[in-house]
Chimera marker file (.cmm) of the C-alpha trace (Angstrom):
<marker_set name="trace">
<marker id="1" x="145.549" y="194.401" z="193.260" r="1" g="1" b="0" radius="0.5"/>
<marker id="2" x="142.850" y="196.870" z="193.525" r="1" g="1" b="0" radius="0.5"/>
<marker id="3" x="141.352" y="198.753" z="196.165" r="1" g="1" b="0" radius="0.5"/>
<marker id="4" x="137.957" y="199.905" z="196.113" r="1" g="1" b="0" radius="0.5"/>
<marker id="5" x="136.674" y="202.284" z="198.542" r="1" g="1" b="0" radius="0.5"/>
<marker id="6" x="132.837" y="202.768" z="198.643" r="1" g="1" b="0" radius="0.5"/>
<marker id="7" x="131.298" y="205.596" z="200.544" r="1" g="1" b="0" radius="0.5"/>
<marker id="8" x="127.595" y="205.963" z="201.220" r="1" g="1" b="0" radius="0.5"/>
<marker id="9" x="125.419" y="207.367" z="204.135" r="1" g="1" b="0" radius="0.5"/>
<marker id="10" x="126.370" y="204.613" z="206.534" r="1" g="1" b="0" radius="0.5"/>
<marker id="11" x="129.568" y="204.947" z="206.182" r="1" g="1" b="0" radius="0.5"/>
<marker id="12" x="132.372" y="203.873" z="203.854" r="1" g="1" b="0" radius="0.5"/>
<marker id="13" x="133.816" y="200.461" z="203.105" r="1" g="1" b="0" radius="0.5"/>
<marker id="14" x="136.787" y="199.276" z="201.244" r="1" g="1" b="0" radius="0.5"/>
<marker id="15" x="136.949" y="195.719" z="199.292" r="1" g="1" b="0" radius="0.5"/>
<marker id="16" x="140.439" y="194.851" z="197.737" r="1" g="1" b="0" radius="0.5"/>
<marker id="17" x="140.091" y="192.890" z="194.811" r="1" g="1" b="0" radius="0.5"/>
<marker id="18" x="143.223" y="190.385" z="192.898" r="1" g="1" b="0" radius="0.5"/>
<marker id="19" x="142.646" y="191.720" z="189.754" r="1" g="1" b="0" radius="0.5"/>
<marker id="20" x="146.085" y="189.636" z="188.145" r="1" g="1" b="0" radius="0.5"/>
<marker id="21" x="147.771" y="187.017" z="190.588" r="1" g="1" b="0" radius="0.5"/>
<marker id="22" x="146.991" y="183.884" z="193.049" r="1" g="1" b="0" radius="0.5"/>
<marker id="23" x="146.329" y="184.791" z="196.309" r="1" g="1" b="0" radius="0.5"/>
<marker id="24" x="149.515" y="182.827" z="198.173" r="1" g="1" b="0" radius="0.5"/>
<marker id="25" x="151.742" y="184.557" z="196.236" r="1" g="1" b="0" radius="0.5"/>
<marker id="26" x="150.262" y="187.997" z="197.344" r="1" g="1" b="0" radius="0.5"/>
<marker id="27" x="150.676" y="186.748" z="201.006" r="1" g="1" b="0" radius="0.5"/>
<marker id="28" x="154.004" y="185.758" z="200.571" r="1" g="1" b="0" radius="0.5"/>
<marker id="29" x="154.652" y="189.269" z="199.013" r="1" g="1" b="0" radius="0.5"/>
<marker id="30" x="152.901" y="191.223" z="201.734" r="1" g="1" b="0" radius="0.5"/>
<marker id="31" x="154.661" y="189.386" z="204.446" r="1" g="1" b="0" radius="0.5"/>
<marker id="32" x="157.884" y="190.265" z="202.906" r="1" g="1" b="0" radius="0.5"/>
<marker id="33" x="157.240" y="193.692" z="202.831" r="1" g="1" b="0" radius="0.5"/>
<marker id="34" x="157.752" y="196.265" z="205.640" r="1" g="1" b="0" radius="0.5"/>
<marker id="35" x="154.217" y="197.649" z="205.790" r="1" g="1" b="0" radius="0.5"/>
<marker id="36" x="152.196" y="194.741" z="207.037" r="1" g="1" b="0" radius="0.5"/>
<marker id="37" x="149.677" y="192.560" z="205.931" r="1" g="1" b="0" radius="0.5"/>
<marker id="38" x="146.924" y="194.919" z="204.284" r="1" g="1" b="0" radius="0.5"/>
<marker id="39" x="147.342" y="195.289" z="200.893" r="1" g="1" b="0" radius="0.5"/>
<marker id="40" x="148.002" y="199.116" z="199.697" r="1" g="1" b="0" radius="0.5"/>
<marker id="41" x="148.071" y="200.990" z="196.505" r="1" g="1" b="0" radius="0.5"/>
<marker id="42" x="149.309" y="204.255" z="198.062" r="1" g="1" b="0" radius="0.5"/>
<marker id="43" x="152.452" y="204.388" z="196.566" r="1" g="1" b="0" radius="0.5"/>
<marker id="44" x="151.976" y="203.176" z="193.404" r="1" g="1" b="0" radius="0.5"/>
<marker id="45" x="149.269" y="206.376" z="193.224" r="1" g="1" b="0" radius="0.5"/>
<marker id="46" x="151.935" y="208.627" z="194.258" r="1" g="1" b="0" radius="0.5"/>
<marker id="47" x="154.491" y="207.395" z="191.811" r="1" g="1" b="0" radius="0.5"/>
<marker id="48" x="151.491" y="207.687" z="188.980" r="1" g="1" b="0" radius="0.5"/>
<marker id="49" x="150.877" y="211.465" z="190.316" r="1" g="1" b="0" radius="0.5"/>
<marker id="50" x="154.068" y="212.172" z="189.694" r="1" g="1" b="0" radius="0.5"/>
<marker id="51" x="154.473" y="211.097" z="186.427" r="1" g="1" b="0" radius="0.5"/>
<marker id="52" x="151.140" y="212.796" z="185.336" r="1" g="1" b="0" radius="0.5"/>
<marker id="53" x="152.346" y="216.141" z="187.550" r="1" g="1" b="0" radius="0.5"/>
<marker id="54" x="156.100" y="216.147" z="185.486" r="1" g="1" b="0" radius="0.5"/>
<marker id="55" x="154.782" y="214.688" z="182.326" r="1" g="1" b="0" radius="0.5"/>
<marker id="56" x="152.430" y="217.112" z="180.094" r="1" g="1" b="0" radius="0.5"/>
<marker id="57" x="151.312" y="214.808" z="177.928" r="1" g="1" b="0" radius="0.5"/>
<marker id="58" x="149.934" y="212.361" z="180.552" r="1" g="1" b="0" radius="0.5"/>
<marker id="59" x="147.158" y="214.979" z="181.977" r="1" g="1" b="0" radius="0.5"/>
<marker id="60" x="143.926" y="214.384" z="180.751" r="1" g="1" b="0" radius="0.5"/>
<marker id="61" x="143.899" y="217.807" z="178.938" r="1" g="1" b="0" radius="0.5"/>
<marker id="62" x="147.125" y="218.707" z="177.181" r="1" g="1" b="0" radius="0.5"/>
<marker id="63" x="147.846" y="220.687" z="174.031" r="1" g="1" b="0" radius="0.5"/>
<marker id="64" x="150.968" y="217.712" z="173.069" r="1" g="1" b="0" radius="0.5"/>
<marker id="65" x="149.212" y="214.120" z="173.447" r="1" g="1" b="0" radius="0.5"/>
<marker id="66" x="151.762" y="211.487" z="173.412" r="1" g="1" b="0" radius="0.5"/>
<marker id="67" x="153.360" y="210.824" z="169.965" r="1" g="1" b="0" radius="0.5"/>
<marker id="68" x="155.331" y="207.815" z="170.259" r="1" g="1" b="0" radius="0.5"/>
<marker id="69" x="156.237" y="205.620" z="172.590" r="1" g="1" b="0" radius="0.5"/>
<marker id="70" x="159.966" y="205.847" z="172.687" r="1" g="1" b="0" radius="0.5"/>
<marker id="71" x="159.323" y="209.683" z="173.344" r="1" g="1" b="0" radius="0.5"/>
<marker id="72" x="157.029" y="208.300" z="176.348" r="1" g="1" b="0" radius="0.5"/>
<marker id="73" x="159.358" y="205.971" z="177.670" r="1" g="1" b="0" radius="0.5"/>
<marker id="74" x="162.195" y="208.146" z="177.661" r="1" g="1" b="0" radius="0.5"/>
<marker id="75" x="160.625" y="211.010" z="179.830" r="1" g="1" b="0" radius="0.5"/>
<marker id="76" x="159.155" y="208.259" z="182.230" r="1" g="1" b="0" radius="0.5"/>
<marker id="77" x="163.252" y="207.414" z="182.535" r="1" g="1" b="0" radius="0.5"/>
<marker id="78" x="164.208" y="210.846" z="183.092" r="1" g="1" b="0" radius="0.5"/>
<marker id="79" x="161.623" y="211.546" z="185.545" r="1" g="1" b="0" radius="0.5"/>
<marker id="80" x="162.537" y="208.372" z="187.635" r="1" g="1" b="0" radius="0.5"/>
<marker id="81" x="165.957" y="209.622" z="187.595" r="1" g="1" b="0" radius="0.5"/>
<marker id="82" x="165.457" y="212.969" z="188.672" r="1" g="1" b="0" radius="0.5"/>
<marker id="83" x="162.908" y="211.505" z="191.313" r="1" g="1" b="0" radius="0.5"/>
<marker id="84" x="165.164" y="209.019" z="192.417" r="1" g="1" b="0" radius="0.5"/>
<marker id="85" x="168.795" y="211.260" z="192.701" r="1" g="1" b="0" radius="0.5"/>
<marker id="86" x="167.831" y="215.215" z="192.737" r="1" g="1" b="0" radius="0.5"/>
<marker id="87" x="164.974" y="215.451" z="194.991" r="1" g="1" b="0" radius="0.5"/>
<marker id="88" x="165.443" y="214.914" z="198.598" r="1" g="1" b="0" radius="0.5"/>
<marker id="89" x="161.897" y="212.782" z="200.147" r="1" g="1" b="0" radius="0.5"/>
<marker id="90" x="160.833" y="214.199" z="203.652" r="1" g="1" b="0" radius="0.5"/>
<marker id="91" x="160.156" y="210.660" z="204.997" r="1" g="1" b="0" radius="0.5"/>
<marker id="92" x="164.022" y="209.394" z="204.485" r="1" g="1" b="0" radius="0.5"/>
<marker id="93" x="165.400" y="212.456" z="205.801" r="1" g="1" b="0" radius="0.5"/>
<marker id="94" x="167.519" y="211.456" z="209.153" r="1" g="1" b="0" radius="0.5"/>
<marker id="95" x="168.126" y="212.786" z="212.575" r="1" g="1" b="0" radius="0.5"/>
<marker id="96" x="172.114" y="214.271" z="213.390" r="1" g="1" b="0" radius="0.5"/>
<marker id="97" x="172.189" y="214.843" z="216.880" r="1" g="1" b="0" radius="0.5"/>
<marker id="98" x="174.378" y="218.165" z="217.772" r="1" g="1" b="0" radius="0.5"/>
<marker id="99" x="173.686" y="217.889" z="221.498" r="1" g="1" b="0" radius="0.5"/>
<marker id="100" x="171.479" y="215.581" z="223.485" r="1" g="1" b="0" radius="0.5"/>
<marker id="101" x="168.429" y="217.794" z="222.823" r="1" g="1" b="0" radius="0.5"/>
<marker id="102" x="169.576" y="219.672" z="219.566" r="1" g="1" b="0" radius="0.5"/>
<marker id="103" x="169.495" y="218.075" z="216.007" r="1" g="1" b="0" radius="0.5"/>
<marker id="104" x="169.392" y="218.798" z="212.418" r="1" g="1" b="0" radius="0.5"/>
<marker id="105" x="168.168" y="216.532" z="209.922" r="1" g="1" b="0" radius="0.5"/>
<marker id="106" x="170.016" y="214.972" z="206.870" r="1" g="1" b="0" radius="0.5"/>
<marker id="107" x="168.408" y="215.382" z="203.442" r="1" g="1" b="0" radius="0.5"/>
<marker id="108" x="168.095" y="212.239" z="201.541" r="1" g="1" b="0" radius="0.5"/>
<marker id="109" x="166.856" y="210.723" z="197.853" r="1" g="1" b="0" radius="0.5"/>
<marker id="110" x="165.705" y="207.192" z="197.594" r="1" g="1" b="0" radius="0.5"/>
<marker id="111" x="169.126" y="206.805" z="195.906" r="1" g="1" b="0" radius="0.5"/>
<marker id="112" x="170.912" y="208.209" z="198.728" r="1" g="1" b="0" radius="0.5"/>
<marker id="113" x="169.070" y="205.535" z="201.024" r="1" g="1" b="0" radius="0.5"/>
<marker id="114" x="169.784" y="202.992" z="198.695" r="1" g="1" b="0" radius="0.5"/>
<marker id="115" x="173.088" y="203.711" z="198.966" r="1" g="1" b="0" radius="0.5"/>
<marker id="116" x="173.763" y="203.933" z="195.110" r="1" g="1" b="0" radius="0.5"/>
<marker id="117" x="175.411" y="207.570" z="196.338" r="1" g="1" b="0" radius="0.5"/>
<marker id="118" x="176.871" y="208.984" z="199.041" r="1" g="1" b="0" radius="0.5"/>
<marker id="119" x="175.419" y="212.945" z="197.911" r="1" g="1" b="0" radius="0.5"/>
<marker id="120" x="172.219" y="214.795" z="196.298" r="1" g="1" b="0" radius="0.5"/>
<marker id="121" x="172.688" y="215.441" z="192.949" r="1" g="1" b="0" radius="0.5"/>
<marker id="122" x="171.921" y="218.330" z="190.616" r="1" g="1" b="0" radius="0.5"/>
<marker id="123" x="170.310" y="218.254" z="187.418" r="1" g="1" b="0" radius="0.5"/>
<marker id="124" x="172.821" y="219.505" z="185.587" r="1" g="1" b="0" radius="0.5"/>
<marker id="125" x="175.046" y="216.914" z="187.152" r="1" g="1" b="0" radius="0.5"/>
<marker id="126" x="172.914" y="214.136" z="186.359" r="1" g="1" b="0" radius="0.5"/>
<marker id="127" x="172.503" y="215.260" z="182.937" r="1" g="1" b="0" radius="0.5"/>
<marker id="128" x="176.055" y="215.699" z="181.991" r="1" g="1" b="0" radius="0.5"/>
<marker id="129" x="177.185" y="212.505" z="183.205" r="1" g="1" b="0" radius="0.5"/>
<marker id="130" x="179.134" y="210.002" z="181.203" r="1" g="1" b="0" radius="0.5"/>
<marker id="131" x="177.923" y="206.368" z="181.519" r="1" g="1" b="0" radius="0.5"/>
<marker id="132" x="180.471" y="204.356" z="179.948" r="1" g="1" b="0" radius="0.5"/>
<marker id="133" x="179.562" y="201.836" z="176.957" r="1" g="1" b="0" radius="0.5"/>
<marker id="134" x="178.476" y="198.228" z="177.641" r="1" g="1" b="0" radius="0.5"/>
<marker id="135" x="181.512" y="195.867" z="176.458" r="1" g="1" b="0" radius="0.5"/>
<marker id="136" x="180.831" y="194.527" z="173.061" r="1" g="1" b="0" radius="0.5"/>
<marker id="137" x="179.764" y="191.260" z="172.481" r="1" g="1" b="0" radius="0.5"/>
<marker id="138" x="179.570" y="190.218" z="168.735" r="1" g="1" b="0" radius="0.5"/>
<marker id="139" x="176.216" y="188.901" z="167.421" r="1" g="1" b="0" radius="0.5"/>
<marker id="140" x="175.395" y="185.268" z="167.292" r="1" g="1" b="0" radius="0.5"/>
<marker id="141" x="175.769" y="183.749" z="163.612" r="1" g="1" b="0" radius="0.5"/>
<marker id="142" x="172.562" y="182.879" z="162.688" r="1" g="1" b="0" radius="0.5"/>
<marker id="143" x="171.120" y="180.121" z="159.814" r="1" g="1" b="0" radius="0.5"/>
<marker id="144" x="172.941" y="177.397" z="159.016" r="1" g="1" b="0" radius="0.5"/>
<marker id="145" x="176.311" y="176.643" z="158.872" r="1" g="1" b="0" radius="0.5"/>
<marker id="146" x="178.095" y="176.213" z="154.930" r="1" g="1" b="0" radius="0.5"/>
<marker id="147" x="178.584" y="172.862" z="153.570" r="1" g="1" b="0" radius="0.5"/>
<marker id="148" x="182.349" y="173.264" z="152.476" r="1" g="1" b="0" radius="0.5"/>
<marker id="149" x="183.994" y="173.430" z="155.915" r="1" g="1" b="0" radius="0.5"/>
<marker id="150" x="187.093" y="172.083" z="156.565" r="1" g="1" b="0" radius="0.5"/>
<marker id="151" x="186.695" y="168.753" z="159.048" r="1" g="1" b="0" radius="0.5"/>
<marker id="152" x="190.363" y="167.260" z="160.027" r="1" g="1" b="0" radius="0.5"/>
<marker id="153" x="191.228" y="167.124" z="156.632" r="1" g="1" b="0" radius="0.5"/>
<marker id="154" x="188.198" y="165.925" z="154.936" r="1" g="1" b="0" radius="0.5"/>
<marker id="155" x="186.142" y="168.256" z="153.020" r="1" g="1" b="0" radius="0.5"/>
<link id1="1" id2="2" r="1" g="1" b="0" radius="0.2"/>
<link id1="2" id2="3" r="1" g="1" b="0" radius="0.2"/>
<link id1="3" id2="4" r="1" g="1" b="0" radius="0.2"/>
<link id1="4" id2="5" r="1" g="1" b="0" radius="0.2"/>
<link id1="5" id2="6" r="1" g="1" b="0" radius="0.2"/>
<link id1="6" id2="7" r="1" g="1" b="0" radius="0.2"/>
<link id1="7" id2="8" r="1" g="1" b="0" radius="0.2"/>
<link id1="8" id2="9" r="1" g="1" b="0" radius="0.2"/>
<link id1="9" id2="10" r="1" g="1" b="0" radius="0.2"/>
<link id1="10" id2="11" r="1" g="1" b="0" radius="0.2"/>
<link id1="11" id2="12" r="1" g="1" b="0" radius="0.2"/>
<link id1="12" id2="13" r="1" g="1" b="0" radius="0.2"/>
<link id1="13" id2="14" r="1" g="1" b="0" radius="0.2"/>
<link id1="14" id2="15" r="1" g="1" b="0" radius="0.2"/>
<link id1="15" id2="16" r="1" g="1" b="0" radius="0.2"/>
<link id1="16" id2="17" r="1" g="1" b="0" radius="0.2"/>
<link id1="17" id2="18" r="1" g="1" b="0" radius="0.2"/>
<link id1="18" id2="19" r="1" g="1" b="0" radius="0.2"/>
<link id1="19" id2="20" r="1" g="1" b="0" radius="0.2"/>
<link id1="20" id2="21" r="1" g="1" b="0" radius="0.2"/>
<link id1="21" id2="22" r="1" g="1" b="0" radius="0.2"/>
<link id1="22" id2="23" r="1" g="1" b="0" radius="0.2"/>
<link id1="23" id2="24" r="1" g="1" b="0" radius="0.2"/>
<link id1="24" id2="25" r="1" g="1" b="0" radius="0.2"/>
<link id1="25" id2="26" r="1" g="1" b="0" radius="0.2"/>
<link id1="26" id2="27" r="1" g="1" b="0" radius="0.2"/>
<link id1="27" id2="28" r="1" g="1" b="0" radius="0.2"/>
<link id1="28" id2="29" r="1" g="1" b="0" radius="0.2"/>
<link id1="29" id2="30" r="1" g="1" b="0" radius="0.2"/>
<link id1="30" id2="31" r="1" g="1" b="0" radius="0.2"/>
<link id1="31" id2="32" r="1" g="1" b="0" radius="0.2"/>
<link id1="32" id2="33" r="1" g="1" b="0" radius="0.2"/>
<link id1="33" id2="34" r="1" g="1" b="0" radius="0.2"/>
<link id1="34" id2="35" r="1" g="1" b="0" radius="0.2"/>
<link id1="35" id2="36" r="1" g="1" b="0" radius="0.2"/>
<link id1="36" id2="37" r="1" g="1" b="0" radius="0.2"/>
<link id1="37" id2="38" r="1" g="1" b="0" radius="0.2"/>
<link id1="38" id2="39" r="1" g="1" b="0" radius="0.2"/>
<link id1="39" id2="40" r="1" g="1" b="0" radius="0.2"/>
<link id1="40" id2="41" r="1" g="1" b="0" radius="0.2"/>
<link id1="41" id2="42" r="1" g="1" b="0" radius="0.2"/>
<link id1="42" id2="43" r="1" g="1" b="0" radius="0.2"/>
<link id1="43" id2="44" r="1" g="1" b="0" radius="0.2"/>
<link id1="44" id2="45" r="1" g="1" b="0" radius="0.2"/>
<link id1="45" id2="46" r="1" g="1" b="0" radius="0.2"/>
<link id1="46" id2="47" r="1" g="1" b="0" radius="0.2"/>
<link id1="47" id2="48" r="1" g="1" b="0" radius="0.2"/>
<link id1="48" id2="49" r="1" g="1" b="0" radius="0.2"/>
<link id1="49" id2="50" r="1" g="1" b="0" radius="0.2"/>
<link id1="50" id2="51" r="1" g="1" b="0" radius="0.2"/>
<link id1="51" id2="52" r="1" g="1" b="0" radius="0.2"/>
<link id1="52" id2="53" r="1" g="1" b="0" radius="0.2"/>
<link id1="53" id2="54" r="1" g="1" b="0" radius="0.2"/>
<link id1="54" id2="55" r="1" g="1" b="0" radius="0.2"/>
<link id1="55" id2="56" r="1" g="1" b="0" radius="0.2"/>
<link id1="56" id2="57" r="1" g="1" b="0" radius="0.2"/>
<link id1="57" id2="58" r="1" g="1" b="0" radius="0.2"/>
<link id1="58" id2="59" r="1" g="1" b="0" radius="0.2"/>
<link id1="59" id2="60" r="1" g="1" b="0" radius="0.2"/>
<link id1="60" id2="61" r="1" g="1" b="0" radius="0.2"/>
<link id1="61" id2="62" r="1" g="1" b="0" radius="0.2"/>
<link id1="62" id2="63" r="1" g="1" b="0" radius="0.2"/>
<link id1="63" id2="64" r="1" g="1" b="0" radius="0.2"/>
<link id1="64" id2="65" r="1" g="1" b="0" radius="0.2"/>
<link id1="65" id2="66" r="1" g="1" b="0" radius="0.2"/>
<link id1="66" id2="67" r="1" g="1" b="0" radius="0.2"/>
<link id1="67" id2="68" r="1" g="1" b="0" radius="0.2"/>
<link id1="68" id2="69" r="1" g="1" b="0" radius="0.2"/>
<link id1="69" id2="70" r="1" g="1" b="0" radius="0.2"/>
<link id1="70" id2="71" r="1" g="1" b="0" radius="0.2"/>
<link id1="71" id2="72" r="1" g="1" b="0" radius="0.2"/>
<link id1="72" id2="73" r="1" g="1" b="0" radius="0.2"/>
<link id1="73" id2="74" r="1" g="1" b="0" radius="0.2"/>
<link id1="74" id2="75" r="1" g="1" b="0" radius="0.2"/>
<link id1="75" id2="76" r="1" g="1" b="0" radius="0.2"/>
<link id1="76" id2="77" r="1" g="1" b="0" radius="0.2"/>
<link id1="77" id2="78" r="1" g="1" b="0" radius="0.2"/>
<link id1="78" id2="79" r="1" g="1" b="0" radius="0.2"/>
<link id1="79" id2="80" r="1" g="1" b="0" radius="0.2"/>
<link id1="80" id2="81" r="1" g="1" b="0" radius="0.2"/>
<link id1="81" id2="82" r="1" g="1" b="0" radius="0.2"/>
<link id1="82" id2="83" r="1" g="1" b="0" radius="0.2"/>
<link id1="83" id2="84" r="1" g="1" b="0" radius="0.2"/>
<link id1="84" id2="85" r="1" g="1" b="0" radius="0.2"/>
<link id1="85" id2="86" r="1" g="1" b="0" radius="0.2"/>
<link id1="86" id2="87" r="1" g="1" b="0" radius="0.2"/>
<link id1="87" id2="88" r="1" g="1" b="0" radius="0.2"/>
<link id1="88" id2="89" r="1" g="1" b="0" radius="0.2"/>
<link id1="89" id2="90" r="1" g="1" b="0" radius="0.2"/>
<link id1="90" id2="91" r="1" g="1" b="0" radius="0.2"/>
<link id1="91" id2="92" r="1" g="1" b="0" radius="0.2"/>
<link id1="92" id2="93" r="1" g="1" b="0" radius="0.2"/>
<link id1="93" id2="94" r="1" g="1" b="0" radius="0.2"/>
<link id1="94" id2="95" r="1" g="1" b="0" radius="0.2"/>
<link id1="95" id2="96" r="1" g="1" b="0" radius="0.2"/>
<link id1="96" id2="97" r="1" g="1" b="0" radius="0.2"/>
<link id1="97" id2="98" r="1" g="1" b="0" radius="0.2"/>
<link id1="98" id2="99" r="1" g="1" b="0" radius="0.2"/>
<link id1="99" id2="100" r="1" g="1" b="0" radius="0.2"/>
<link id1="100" id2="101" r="1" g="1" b="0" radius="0.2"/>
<link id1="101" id2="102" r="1" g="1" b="0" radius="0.2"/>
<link id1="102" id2="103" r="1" g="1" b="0" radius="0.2"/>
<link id1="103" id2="104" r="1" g="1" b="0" radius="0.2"/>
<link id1="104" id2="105" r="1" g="1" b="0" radius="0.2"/>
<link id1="105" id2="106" r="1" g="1" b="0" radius="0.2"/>
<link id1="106" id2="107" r="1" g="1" b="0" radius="0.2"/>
<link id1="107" id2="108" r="1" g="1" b="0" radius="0.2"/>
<link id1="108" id2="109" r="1" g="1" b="0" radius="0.2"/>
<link id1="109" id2="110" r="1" g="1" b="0" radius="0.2"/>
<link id1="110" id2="111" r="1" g="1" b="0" radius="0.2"/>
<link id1="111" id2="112" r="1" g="1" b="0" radius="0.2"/>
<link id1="112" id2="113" r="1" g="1" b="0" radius="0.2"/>
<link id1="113" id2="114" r="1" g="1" b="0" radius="0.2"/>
<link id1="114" id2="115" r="1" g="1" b="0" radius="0.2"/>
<link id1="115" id2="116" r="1" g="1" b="0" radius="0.2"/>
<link id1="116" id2="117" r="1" g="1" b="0" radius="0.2"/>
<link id1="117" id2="118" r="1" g="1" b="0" radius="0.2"/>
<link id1="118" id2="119" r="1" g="1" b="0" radius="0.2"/>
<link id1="119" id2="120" r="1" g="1" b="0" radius="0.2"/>
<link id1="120" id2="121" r="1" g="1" b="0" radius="0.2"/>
<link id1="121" id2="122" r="1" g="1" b="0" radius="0.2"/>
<link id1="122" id2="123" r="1" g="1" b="0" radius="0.2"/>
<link id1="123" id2="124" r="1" g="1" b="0" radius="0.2"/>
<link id1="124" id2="125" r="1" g="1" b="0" radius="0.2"/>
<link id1="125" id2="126" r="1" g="1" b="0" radius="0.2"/>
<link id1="126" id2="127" r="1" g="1" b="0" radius="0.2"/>
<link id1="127" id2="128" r="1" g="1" b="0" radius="0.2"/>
<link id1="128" id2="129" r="1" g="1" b="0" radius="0.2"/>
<link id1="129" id2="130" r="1" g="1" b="0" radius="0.2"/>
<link id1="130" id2="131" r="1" g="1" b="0" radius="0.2"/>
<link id1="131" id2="132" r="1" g="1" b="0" radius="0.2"/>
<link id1="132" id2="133" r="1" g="1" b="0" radius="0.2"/>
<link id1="133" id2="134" r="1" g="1" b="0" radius="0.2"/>
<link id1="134" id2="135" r="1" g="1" b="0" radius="0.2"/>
<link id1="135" id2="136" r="1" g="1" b="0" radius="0.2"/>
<link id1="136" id2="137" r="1" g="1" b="0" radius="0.2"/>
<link id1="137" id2="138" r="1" g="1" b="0" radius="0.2"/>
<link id1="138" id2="139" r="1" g="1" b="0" radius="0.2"/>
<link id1="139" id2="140" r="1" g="1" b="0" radius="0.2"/>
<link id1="140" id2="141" r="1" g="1" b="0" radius="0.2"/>
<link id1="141" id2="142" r="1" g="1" b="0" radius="0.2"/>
<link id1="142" id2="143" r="1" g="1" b="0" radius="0.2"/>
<link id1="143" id2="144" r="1" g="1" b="0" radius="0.2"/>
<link id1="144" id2="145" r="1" g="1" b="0" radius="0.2"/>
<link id1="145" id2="146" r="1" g="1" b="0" radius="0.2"/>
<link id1="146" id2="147" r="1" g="1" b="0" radius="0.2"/>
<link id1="147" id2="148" r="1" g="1" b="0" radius="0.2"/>
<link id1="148" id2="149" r="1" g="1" b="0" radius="0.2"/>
<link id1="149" id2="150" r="1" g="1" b="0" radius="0.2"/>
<link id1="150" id2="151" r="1" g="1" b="0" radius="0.2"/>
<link id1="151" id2="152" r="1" g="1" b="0" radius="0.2"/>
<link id1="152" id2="153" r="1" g="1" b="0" radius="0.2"/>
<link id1="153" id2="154" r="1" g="1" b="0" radius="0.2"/>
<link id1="154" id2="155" r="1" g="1" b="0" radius="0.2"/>
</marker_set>
């Protein structure tokens, strides 16, 4: 989707445009989602600021312009993580009432309100933990298969 906002001396207006997409499926998207029908592009503008905030080569004048991609692709990964488990977000923070007019509120990180952990992590933390290996699974034999194998007895 995009959003176009127009401003001029009567006023401002705002056209949203499907730039990739049918228009049913969008519905059936927005009506899924919590924030109603409208479509929005808010937060995929905040998660681009970020990247172009904590990312030096993504600003439009840097002294490092992006080398490779790999390089790229792994700082977007680390930036998402720290994002995601390091940083508490003010808007999922949560009320724990001490008395019936006196409360503190609970930090929280997306992956906190996820539930994918149960505590705000440090960099450090994050940085020094061990993901264990995915199980092996032996590559598929490829090409054809030889002409001398054994068939019941018959070769």
């Amino acid at each position: 989707m995009q959003v176009v906002k127009r401003y001029t001396s009567e006023g401002h207006s705002i056209e949203r445009r499907i730039v990739q997409g049918c228009q049913d499926k969008i519905q059936q998207l927005l009506e899924h989602s919590r924030e109603g029908m409208v479509i929005n592009t808010a937060y995929i503008e905040r998660l681009n600021a970020t990247f172009r905030q904590r990312i030096a080569c993504l600003t439009r004048r840097s002294r490092q312009p992006a080398g490779q991609q790999h390089t790229l692709q792994a700082s977007m990964y680390l930036v998402g993580t720290v994002y995601n488990f390091c940083y508490p977000h003010h808007s999922l923070r949560q009320p724990l009432w001490l008395t019936t007019i006196r409360k503190r509120w609970v930090q929280r990180t997306p992956a906190m309100a996820t539930q994918l952990t149960d505590h705000l992590w440090m960099v450090h933390e994050l940085m020094t933990y061990k993901v264990p290996p995915a199980p092996y699974t032996p590559p598929k034999k490829r090409g054809r298969p030889p002409k001398n194998t054994f068939l019941g007895g018959v070769t």
